[in-house]
C-alpha positions, 0 to 999 in steps of 0.5 A: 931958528924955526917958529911955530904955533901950538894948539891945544883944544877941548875935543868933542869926543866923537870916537867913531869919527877918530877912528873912521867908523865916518868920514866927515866933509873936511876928511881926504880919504885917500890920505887915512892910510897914513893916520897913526891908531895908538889904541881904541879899546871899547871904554866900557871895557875900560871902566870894568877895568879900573872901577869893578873892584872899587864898585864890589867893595863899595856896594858890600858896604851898602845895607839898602839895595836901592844905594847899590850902584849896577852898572857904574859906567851908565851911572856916570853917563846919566849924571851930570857931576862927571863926563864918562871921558875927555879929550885933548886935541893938540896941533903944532901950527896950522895949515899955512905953516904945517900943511899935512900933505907938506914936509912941515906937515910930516915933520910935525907928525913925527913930533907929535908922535914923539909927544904922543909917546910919553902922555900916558907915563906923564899922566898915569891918572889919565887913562887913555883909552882912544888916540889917533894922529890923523893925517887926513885933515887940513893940518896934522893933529892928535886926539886923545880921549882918557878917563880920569880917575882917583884912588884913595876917596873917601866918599862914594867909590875909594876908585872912582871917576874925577878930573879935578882929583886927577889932575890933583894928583898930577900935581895940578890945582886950581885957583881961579876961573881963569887958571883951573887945573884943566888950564894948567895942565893944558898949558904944562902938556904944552910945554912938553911939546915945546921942549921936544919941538926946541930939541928938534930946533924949532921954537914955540911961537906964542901968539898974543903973549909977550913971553920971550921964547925959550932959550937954549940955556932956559929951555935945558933948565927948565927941562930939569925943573920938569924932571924935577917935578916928574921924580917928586910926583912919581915919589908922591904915587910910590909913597901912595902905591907903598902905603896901600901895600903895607895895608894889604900886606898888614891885611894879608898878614891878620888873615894868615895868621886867623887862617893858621889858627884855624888850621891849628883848631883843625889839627887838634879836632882831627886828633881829638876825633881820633882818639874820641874814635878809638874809645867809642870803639872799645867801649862798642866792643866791650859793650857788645861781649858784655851784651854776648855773656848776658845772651849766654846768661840768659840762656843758661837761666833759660835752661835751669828755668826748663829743667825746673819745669820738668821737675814741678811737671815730675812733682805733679806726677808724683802727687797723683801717683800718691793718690791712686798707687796701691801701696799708697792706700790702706790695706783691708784688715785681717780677718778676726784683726782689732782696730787697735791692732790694725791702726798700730800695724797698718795705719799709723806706719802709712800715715807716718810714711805719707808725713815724711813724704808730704814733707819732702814734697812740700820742701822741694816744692818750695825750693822749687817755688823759690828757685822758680821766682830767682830764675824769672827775676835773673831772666828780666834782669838779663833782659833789660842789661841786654836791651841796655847794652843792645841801646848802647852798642847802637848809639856807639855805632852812631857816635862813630859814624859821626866820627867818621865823617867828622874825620873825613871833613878834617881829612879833607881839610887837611889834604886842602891845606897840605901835610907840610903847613898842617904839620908845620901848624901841628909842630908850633902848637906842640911848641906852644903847648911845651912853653905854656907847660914849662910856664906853669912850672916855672910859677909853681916853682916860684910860688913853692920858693916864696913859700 
């Protein structure tokens, strides 16, 4: 059975020299149509990407701007704890046994792109942003650049950039210096490759090692210990993934039941505002033909108060006429007439006669008076009820305005939310209202039967 090495290296993370932007000196330009581009996105995209939630979140729980983190990509550049990306380089032999421009050479293109196919499903917390097989070179290779991040933290972002966290979860931990998680990783993705190289018929040669290569028999039963492990971390990220749901629907759920209350609490304003609407609006009426029939008290008391007027403005005519008429003054006396005689003929019966008169007079006068002073009093009472009336019928017509636009806003609500879930809210509140009430009758029953 065919041999052959596998390399596997720490990439510079050059990004314009992978895709080409420029050619270095080892680079055949002649050959780069032959390269393979599986993606180059701009990795400040990608960052926006996984982190913006995670940095929104994170920054709405900071209470002193300066904590605040603007741009989390430039933050990870300038710091020293995390690199913003890592790439692997991966080769199958080199350029004696694998020569790009070589049978060998395209066949371990076409294993590499094999391998190259399943990285990013193998690694769901190595997001690759930038991949390419370049053919161009000595010998054929992969560069795959990634940015590895962690979900769930509890210090910093809850999403945040972190290879040991990654790979962690990739089920990947470190022990020593010499066996970190990158190692094992590296060396897990090695054989991969090396089982996709052994179904090909080619066997990984592992120099400076006294590993035995794999044989078939090893090779089928590793490859189920590799499933194995694949299905129980993709369970672990599931179980992950699960969990984070239930709490989203669970938050879901709180908010839809707070939303429905409030709708609920809407309905019932609308209804109550309606109804505080109609009674405004009859007590406006009521008060605005209450404040019509003072008007027209008001002028029927104007009215006796004038035919009053002419009836003093009358008495007063009167009294002159008493004063200077002639068959109001006494007569000259008869010739040869005594003054007994003329005081029992002519002055006594003038005299008594301007008595019962004066009398009269100072009776009506007095009437007058009287009815004069009630007509004044009816007249400020029917004022004062009418500015009272006219005060309440204007800010009955404010209250109503504000009903009205309270309405609308409930209106509005209403048309927002729509008629099926408010009436839907309206109808489990009537249900509640009619259980509580039957409770309380069921208690009152109780209560009269232990009596």
């Amino acid at each position: 059975m065919h041999k052959n090495t596998i390399s596997v290296m720490v990439g510079k993370g050059s990004l314009k020299h992978n895709s080409r932007v420029f050619y270095a000196e080892n680079v055949d330009p002649s050959r780069s149509h032959l390269n393979i581009e599986y993606c180059n996105e701009n990795i400040k995209d990608v960052y926006h990407e996984l982190f913006d939630d995670a940095l929104a979140r994170y920054n709405a729980k900071q209470k002193r701007s300066d904590r605040k983190i603007e741009n989390y990509y430039e933050k990870i550049c300038s710091g020293k704890q995390e690199k913003p990306f890592h790439e692997l380089v991966i080769q199958i032999g080199n350029r004696d046994t694998c020569a790009a421009a070589t049978d060998d050479g395209a066949y371990a293109a076409r294993l590499l792109d094999e391998y190259m196919q399943g990285f990013q499903t193998r690694n769901p917390t190595l997001r690759v942003f930038s991949a390419h097989l370049h053919m161009d070179e000595a010998t054929p290779h992969l560069h795959i650049d990634f940015v590895p991040f962690t979900t769930g933290s509890k210090r910093g972002l809850d999403t945040r950039v972190s290879l040991k966290k990654a790979l962690e979860a990739l089920g990947f931990k470190g022990g020593t210096r010499n066996d970190t998680e990158w190692d094992q990783w590296a060396n897990a993705e090695k054989e991969r490759l090396a089982e996709i190289m052994l179904a090909h018929g080619i066997e990984w040669e592992k120099k400076g090692t006294h590993e035995e290569h794999l044989s078939v028999l090893d090779y089928k039963k590793k490859e189920r210990i590799k499933e194995v492990e694949l299905l129980e971390r993709q369970k672990e990220n599931i179980e992950r993934t699960t969990e984070a749901q239930l709490k989203v629907s669970a938050q879901l759920h709180m908010e839809l039941s707070q939303v429905n209350q409030e709708l609920t609490e809407v309905h019932r304003e609308t209804a109550q505002a309606k109804v505080e609407k109609e009674n405004a609006l009859q007590v406006a009426a009521t008060a605005k033909k209450a404040a019509e029939e003072a008007e027209a008290v008001k002028e029927e008391s104007q009215k006796k108060a004038n035919s009053l007027k002419a009836y003093i403005q009358s008495f007063e005519r009167n009294v002159y006429e008493y004063d200077e008429a002639k068959k109001w003054q006494l007569p000259e006396p008869d010739f040869l007439m005594g003054a007994g005689t003329y005081r029992e003929k002519k002055a006594l019966p003038l005299v008594n006669k301007l008595k019962n008169v004066i009398k009269n007079l100072t009776l009506q006068l007095i009437h007058a008076l009287e009815a004069n002073d009630r007509l004044k009093q009816s007249l400020k009472k029917s004022d004062q009820k009418i500015d009272h009336l006219r005060n309440r019928v204007s800010k009955l017509e404010e209250r109503n305005n504000i009903l009205d636009e309270r309405s609308h806003r409930l209106e509005l609500v209403e048309h927002a939310v729509g008629e099926e879930q408010v009436n839907r809210i309206a109808d489990e509140q009537s249900r509640r209202e009619e259980w509580e009430r039957n409770q309380r009758k069921r208690q009152r029953g109780r209560a009269e039967w232990s009596l």
